[in-house]
C-alpha positions as CSV (number, residue, x, y, z in Angstrom):
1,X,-39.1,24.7,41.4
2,X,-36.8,28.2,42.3
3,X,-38.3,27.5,45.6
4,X,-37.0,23.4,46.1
5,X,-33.3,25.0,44.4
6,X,-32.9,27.8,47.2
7,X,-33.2,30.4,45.6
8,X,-36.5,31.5,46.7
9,X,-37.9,31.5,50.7
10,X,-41.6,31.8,51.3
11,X,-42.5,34.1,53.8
12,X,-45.2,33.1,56.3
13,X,-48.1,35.2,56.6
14,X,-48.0,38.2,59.8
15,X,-50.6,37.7,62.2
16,X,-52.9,40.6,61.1
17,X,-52.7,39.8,57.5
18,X,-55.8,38.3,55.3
19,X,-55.4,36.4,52.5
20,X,-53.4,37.9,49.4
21,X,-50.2,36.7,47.1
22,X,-47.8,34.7,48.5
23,X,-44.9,36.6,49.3
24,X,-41.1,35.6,48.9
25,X,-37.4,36.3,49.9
26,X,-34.5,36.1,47.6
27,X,-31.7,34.3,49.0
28,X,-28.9,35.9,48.4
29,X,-26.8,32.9,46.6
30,X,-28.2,34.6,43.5
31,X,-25.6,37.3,44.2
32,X,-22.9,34.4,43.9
33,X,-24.5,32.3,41.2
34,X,-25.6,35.3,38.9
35,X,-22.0,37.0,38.1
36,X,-20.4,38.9,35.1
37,X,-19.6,35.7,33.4
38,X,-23.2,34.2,33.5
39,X,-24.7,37.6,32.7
40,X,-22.7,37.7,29.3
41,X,-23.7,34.7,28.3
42,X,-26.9,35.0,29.2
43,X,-26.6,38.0,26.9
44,X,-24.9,35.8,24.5
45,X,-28.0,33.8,24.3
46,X,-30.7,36.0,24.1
47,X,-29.3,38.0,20.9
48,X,-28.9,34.9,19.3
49,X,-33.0,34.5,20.5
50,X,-33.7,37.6,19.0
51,X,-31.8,36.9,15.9
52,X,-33.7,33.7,14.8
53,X,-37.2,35.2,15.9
54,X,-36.4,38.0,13.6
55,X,-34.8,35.2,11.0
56,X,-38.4,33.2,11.0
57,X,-40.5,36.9,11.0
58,X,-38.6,37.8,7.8
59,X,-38.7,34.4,6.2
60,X,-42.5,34.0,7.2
61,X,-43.1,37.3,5.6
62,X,-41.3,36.3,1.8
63,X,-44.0,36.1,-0.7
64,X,-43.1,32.5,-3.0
65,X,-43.4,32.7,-6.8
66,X,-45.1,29.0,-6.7
């Protein structure tokens, strides 16, 4: 999917080369898509990820009086 969006170019195989992982080039609109804004969000995000994992850990570890 990264691929058909542009962010990612397949590189063809060199002439001497056997088979092995298919290797890619990172186009460089990441540069411009991925700025200080998106990276703060993104930040924004993932602390509020590691807030309701560690919400359901604690609540899955409560012992109930029933």
């Amino acid at each position: 999917k990264i691929v058909d969006l542009g962010f990612l170019r397949r590189l063809k195989v060199g002439a001497g080369t056997t088979t092995g992982p298919t290797s890619y080039e990172v186009k460089r609109i990441l540069k411009a898509f991925v700025d200080a804004q998106w990276l703060a969000d993104f930040n924004d995000r993932l602390a509020a990820y590691q807030a309701q994992f560690t919400e359901n850990i604690d609540s899955a570890g409560e012992v109930s009086d029933e």
